[in-house]
C-alpha positions in Angstrom: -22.1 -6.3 21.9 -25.3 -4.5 21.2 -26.6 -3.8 17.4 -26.1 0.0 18.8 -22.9 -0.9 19.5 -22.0 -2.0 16.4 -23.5 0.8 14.8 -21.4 2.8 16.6 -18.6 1.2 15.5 -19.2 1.3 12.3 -20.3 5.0 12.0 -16.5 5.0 13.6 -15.0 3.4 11.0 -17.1 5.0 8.1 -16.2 8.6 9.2 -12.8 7.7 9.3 -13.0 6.8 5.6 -14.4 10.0 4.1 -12.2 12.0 6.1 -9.1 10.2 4.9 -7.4 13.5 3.1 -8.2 13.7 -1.0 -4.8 15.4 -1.8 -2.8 15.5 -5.2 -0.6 13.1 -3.4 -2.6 10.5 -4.5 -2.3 11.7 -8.3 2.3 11.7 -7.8 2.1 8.2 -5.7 -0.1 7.1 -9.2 2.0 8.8 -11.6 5.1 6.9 -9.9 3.8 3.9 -10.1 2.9 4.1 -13.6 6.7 5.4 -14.3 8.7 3.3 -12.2 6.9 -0.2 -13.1 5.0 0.4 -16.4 7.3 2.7 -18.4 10.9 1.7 -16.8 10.0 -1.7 -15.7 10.6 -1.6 -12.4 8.3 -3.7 -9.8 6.2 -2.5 -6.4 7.8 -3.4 -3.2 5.6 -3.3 -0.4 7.0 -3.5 3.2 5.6 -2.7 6.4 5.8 -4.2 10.1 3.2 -5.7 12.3 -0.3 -5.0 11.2 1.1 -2.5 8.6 2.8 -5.3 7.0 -0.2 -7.5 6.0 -1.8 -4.7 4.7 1.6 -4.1 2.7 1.1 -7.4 1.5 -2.4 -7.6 0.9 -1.6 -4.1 -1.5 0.9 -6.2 -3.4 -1.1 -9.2 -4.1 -3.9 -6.7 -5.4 -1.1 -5.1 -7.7 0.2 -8.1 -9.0 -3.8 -9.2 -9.9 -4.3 -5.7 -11.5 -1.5 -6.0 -13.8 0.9 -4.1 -12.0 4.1 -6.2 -10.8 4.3 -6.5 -7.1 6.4 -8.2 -4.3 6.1 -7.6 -0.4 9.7 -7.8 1.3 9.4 -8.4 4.6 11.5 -5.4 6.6 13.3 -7.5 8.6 14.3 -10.4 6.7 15.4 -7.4 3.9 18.4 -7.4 6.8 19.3 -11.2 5.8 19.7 -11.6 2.2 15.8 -10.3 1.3 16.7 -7.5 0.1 18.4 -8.5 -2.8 14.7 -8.6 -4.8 15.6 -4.9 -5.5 16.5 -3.8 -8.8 17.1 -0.9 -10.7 13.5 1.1 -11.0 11.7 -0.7 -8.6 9.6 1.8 -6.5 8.8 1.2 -2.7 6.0 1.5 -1.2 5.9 1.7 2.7 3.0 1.3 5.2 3.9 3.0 8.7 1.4 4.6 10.6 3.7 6.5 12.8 6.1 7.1 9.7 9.0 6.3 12.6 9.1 2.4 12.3 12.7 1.6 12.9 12.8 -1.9 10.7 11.6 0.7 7.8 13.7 3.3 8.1 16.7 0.6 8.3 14.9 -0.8 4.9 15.4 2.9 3.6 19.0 3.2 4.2 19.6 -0.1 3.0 17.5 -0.3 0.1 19.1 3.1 -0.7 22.8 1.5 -0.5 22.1 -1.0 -3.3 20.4 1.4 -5.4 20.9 5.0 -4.3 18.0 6.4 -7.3 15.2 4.6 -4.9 12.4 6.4 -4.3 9.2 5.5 -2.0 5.7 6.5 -1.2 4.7 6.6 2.1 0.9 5.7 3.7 0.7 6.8 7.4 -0.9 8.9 9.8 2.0 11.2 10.3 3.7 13.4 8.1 5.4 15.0 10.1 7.8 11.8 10.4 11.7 10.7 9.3 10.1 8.3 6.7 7.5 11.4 5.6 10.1 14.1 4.6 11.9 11.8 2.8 9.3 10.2 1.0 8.5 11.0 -2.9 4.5 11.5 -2.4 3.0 10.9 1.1 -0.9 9.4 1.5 -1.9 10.4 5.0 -4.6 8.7 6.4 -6.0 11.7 8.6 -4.9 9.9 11.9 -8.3 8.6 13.3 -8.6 7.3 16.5 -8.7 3.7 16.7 -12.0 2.5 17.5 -10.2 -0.3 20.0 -11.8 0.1 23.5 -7.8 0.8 24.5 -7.2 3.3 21.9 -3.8 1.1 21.0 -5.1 -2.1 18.8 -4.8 -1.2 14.8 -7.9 -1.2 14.0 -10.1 2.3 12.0 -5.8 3.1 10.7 -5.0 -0.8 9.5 -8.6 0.2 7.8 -7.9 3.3 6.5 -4.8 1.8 4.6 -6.5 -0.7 3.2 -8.7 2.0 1.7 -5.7 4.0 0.5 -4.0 1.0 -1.1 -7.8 0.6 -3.0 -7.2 3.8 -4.8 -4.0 3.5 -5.8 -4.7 0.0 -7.4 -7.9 1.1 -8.9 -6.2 4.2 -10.0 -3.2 2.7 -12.1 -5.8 0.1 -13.7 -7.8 3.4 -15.3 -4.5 4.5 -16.3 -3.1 1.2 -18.0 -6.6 0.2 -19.7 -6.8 -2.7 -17.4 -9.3 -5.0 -19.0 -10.9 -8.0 -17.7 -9.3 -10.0 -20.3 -5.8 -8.9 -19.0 -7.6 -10.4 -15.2 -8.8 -13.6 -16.9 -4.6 -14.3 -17.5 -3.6 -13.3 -14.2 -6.4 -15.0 -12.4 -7.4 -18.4 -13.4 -9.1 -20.1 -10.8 -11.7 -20.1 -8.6 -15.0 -17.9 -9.1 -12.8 -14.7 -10.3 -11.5 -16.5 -12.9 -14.1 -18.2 -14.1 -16.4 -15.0 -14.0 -13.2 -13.2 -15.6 -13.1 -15.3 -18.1 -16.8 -15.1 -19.1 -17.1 -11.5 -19.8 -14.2 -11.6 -22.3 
């Protein structure tokens, strides 16, 4: 591959970014976080399937780090026993770029049979979907094309939901007052934690 090539590429990607849609749905996906987890409680669920899923997961490791209580249920395993994790004011949140992804829609149902107050935010690239027009704030990701030679392999929309999941950790840490002492005692080792550590 070229250096123009890569440039290319990466003009792609960075366009994709700054056109991802700054809506107020940003702001309600905050504000339920914030309710749901650090007034009632609750814990983040992430979920998500293929691709979407290890960014799901990726988003609840970063909550967890940030002081925000976060698990990553697996859609399909939720089907054998999983999703018993689910309590009373936990708060979903789903990763589905088409918003039609049958293991989470299933999750929805199910999750919704064990406790019927659940509500989820959605981040996808269509919301004009099932999942979307059910969903309590939805983060569209302005439905870029992939910058995969094939059009098909997730790559700009795996990115672009990574970004998302960015603001909505770095957005509930302005709101809690997150301080680099509360890191230093969620993140002991390795250079975070001893960098953590030394600003306290």
């Amino acid at each position: 591959m070229t250096k123009e090539e890569i440039s290319i590429l990466l003009k792609q990607e960075a366009e994709a970014v700054l056109n991802i849609p700054n809506t107020d749905e940003f702001d309600k996906a905050i504000d339920l976080i914030i309710e749901q987890v650090h007034k009632k409680k609750g814990k983040l669920v992430t979920s998500g399937m293929g691709k979407a899923g290890q960014i799901a997961m990726n988003i609840a490791t970063t909550f967890s780090s940030t002081g925000t209580p976060s698990v990553f249920l697996h859609a399909s395993e939720a089907q054998h026993g999983d999703l018993g994790i689910l309590q009373e004011n936990d708060l979903l949140l789903l990763v589905s770029n088409s918003g039609k992804t049958r293991e989470i829609i299933e999750l929805i149902d199910l999750a919704r049979r064990l406790c019927p107050n659940i509500k989820f935010i959605l981040i996808t690239a269509n919301t004009d979907s099932v999942l979307a027009k059910h969903a309590s704030a939805n983060l569209f990701t302005g439905n870029p094309p992939e910058v995969c030679p094939l059009g098909m392999t997730p790559t700009t929309s795996t990115t672009m939901m990574t970004v998302i999941g960015d603001i909505l950790v770095v957005g509930t840490m302005k709101k809690i007052g997150f301080t680099n002492a509360d890191y230093a005692k969620r993140h002991h080792g390795g250079y975070l934690g001893e960098k953590s550590r030394s600003l306290v």
